[in-house]
GUMIMAR-903103 format. One record per residue (C-alpha): residue number from 1; residue in three letters; x, y negated, z. Coordinates in steps of 0.2 Angstrom, whole numbers. Example, Ala and Ser with C-alpha at 12.3 -4.5 7.8 and 13.67 -1.06 7.14 Angstrom:
// GUMIMAR-903103
resi,resn,X,Y,Z
1,Ala,62,22,39;
2,Ser,68,5,36;
END
This chain:
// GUMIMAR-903103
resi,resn,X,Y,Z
1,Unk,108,-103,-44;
2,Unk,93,-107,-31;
3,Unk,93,-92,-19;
4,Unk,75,-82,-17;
5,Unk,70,-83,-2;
6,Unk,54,-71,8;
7,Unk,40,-83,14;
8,Unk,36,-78,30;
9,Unk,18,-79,30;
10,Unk,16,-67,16;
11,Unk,26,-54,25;
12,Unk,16,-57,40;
13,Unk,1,-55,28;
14,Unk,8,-39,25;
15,Unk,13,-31,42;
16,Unk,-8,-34,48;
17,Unk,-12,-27,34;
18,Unk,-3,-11,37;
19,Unk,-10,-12,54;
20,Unk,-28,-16,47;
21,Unk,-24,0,36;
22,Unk,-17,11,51;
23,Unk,-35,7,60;
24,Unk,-45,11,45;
25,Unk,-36,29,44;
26,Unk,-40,31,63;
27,Unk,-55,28,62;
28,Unk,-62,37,48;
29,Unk,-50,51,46;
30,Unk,-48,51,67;
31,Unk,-64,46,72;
32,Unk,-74,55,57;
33,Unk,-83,41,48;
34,Unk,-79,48,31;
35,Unk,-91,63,35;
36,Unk,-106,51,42;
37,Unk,-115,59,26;
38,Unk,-113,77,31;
39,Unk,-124,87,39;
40,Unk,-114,93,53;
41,Unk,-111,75,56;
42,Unk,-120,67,71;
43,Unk,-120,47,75;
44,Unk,-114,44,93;
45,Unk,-121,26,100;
46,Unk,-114,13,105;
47,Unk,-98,22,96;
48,Unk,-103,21,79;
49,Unk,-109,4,79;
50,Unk,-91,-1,87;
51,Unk,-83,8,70;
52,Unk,-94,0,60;
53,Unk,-90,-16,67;
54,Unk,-70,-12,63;
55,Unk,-71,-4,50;
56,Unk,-80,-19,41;
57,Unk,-64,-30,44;
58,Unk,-51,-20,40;
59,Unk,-56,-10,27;
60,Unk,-53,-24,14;
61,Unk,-35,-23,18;
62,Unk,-29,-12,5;
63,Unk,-36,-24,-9;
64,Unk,-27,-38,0;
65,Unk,-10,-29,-4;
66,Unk,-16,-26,-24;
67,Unk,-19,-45,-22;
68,Unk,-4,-52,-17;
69,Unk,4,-41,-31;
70,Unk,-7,-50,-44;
71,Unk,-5,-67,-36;
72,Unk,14,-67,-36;
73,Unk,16,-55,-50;
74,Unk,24,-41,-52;
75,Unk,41,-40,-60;
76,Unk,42,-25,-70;
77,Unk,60,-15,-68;
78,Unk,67,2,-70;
79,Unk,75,0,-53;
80,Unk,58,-5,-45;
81,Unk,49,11,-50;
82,Unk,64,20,-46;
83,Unk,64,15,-26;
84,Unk,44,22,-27;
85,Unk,47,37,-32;
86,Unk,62,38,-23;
87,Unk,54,35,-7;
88,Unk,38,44,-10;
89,Unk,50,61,-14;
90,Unk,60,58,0;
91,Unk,47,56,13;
92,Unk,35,69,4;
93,Unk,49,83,6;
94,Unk,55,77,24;
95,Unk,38,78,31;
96,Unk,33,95,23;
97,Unk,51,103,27;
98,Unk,47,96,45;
99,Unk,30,102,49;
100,Unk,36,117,40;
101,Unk,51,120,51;
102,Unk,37,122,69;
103,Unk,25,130,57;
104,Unk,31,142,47;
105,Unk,13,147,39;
106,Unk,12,131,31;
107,Unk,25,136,18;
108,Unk,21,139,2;
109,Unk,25,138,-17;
110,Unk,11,126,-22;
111,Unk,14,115,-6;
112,Unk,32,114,-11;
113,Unk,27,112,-29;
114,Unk,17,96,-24;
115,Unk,30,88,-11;
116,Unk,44,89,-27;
117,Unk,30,79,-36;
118,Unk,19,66,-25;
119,Unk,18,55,-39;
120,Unk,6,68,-52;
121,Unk,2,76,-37;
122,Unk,-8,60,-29;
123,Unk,-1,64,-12;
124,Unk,-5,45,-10;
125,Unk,-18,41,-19;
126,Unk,-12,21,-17;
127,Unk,4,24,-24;
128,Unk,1,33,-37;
129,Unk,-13,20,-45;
130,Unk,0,7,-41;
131,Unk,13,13,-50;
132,Unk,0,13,-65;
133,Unk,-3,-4,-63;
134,Unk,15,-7,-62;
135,Unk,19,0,-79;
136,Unk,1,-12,-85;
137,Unk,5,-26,-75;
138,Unk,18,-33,-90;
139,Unk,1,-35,-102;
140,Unk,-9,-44,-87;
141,Unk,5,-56,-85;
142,Unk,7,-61,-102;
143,Unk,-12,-62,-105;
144,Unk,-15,-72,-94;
145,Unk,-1,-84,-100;
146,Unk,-5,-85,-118;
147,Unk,-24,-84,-117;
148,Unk,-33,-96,-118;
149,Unk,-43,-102,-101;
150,Unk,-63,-99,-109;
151,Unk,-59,-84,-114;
152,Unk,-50,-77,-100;
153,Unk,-65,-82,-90;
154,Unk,-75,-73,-100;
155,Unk,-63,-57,-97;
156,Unk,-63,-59,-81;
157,Unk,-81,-58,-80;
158,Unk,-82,-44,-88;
159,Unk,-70,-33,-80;
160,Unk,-77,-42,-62;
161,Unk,-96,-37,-69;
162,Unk,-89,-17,-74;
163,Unk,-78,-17,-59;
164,Unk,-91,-22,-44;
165,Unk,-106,-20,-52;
166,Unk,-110,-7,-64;
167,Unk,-94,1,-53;
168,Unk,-100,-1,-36;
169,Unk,-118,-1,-40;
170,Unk,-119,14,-53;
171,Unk,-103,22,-47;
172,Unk,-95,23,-64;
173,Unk,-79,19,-60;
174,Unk,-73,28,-45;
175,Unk,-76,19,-29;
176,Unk,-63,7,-34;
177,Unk,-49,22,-35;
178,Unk,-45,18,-51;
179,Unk,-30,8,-62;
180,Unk,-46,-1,-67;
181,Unk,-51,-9,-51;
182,Unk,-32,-13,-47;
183,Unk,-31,-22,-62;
184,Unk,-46,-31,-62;
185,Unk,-38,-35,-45;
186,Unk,-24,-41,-52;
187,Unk,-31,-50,-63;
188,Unk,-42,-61,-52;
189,Unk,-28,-66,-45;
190,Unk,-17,-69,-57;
191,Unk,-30,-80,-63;
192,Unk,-32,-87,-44;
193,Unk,-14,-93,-43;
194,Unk,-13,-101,-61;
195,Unk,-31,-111,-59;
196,Unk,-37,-113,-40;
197,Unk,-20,-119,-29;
198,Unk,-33,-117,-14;
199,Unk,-48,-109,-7;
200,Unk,-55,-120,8;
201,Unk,-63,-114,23;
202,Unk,-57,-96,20;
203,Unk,-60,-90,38;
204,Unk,-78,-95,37;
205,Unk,-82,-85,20;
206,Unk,-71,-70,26;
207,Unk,-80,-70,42;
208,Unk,-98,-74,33;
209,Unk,-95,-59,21;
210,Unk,-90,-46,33;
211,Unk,-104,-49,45;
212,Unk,-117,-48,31;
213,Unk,-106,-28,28;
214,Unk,-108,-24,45;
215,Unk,-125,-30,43;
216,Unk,-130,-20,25;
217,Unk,-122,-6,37;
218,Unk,-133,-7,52;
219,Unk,-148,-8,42;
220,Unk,-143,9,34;
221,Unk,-141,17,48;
222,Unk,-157,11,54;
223,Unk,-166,19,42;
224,Unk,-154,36,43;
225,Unk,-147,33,24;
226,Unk,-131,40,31;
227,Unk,-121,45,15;
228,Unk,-122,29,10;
229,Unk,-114,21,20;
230,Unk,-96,24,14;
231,Unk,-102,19,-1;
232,Unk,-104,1,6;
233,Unk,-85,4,10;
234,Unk,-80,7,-8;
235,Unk,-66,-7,-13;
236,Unk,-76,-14,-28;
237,Unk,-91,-18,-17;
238,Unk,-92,-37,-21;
239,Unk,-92,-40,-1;
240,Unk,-75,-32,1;
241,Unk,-67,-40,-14;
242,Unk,-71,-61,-8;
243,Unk,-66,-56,9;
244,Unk,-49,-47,3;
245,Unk,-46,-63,-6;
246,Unk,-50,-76,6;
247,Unk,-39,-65,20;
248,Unk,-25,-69,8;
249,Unk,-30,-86,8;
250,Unk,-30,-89,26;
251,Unk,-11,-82,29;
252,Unk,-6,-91,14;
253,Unk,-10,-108,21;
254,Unk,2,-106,37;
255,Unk,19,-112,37;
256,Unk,31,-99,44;
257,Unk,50,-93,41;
258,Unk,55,-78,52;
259,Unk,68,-67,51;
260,Unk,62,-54,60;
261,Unk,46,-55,53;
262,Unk,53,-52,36;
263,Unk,66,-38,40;
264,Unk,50,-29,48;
265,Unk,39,-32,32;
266,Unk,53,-23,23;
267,Unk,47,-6,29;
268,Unk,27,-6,28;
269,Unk,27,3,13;
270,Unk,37,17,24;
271,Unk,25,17,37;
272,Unk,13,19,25;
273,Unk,21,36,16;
274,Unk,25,44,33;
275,Unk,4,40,43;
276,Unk,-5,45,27;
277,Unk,6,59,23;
278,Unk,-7,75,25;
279,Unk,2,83,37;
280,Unk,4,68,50;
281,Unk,-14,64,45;
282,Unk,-21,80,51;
283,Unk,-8,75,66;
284,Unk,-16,60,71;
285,Unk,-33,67,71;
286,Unk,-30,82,83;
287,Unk,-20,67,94;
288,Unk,-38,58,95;
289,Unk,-50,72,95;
290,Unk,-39,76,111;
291,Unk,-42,58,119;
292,Unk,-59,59,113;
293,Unk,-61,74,124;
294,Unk,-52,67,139;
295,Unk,-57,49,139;
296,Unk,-73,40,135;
297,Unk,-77,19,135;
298,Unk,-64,8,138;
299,Unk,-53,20,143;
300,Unk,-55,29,126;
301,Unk,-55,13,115;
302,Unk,-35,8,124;
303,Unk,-29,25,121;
304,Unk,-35,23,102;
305,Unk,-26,7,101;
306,Unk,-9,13,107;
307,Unk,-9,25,94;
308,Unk,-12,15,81;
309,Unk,3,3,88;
310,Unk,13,19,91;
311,Unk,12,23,73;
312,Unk,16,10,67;
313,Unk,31,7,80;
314,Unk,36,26,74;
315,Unk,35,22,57;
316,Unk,43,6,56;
317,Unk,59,12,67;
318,Unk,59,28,54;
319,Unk,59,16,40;
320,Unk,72,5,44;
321,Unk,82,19,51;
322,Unk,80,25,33;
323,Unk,87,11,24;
324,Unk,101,6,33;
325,Unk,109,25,32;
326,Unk,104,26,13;
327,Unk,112,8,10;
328,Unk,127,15,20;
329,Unk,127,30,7;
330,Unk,124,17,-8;
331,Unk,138,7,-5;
332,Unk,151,23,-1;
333,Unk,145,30,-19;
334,Unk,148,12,-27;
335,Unk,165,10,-18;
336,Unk,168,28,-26;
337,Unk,162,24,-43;
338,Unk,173,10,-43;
339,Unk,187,17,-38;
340,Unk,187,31,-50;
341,Unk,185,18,-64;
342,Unk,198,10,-59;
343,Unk,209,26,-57;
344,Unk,200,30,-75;
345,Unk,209,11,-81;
346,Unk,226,16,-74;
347,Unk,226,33,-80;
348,Unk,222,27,-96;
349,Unk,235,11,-99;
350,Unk,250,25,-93;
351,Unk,247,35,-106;
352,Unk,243,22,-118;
353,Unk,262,11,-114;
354,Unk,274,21,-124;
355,Unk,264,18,-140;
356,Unk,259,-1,-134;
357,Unk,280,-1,-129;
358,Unk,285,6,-148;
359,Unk,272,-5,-155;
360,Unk,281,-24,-147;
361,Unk,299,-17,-154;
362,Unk,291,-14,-172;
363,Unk,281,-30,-175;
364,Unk,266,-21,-179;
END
């Protein structure tokens, strides 16, 4: 039996884009861009033209993950859905019951209610889309098997035409929060990996696209369109899905094996439950409301980027801390289960050897 084996470039894929991920929090949640289109809002210069700037890069990070998913495929399994969920409970009620215990007032029954379920409750609105596409992603796969290659390109089209146009465009299918937009996600690269083994000068196209983002952005700005700005940063704009793919593309075509790199990939998706949790998010944006207050310029900008590394140091250290005590528990409850069926066996053949001992004298 040939042994599976992590590809280290994919799980590196994977660890900046949990960073790209952590920076895109920070900075609109921390730093406020997702209010630019209130009223109350007021545009800070040279700051906001720096977030802009960011923001434009790391933003397509989260359809990068849905991509990888679609470009590998995803094997559907019980046990798979099971960890999700798993996780997503645990961490949903350690973090309430932890913010809880230094704040009493924020107890209460429909806060409870929605930590036992963080799945139906969309405590994470990623996870909960992605565990749709999960139970979907069986149809995409064999679709794109037994199709055949005209008309899956004419699929494709479609759903890419519904997804980032009349989506984006028109705003008829949610901003690209939707099952919709993961699986037309997924599909693209389902169809990538089957039909186009490479993209060629990735960097250049990724960088291309994101400049001409930034740019749509600055001309907004320009002429004080501010709410829709954060429109431009919706994940079906067209602009966000090329350059999601072709930031795929350029880890893919490095050759790596790590070890360290791959145990540390192992706990992105906890670092992601525990910094977008909405208790350590509103967290995270007293902590840079306070630097903001105290420091300004470069000062400012490092104190940002330690947080962002922090949380990610926090989170990856509470992760893996987490998996090896529950594999620890795992095995001791196998060991157990074991054991009491094979006391269940013993049990069983006592009882059972007077009438197998009668039987052998008879003959029967």
């Amino acid at each position: 039996m040939k042994k599976s084996y992590r590809e280290s470039n994919i799980e590196l894929l994977r660890i900046v884009l949990i960073l790209m991920i952590i920076t895109h929090h920070v900075i609109v949640h921390g730093l406020g861009l997702l209010k630019i289109g209130d009223v109350s809002y007021q545009v800070e210069r040279p700051s906001i033209y720096y977030q802009l700037f960011i923001n434009s890069f790391v933003v397509i990070s989260v359809n990068t993950f849905v991509f990888i998913s679609g470009y590998f495929g995803i094997k559907f399994k019980l046990k798979t859905i099971a960890s999700l969920v798993f996780q997503a409970l645990f961490y949903s009620l350690f973090i309430y019951l932890f913010f809880v215990c230094f704040d009493h007032s924020l107890f209460g029954i429909k806060s409870l209610v929605k930590s036992f379920l963080p799945i139906s409750s969309e405590m994470w609105w990623f996870l909960s889309i992605y565990i749709g596409l999960v139970f979907v992603s069986p149809f995409l796969n064999k679709g794109v098997e037994y199709i055949e290659h005209n008309q899956l390109v004419i699929i494709l089209a479609g759903l890419l035409f519904f997804d980032c146009f009349s989506g984006f465009a028109f705003n008829t299918i949610s901003g690209g929060h939707s099952v919709f937009h993961f699986m037309t996600l997924y599909l693209l690269a389902r169809y990538i990996n089957k039909y186009i083994p490479n993209i060629k000068r990735a960097l250049l196209i990724l960088s291309v696209f994101t400049l001409v983002l930034f740019g749509s952005e600055l001309i907004i700005l320009h002429y004080n369109q501010l709410s829709k700005i954060i429109m431009f940063f919706s994940y079906n704009n067209p602009l966000i899905v090329i350059s999601s793919v072709m930031l795929f593309f350029i880890l893919k075509n490095i050759k790596l094996q790590n070890r360290l790199v791959n145990l540390v990939s192992t706990a992105i998706f906890g670092v992601y439950l525990i910094h977008d949790h909405e208790f350590v998010r509103k967290l995270i944006i007293k902590i840079i409301s306070q630097l903001k207050i105290h420091y300004s310029g470069i000062e400012f900008i490092f104190f940002v980027i330690i947080v962002i590394l922090s949380i990610f140091i926090i989170g990856t250290i509470i992760e893996l801390s987490r998996k090896y005590v529950f594999d620890i528990l795992l095995d001791k409850l196998a060991t157990i289960w074991n054991t009491n069926n094979r006391i269940q066996e013993n049990v069983k053949r006592l009882l059972t050897y007077p009438m197998r001992k009668a039987g052998g004298k008879t003959g029967l």
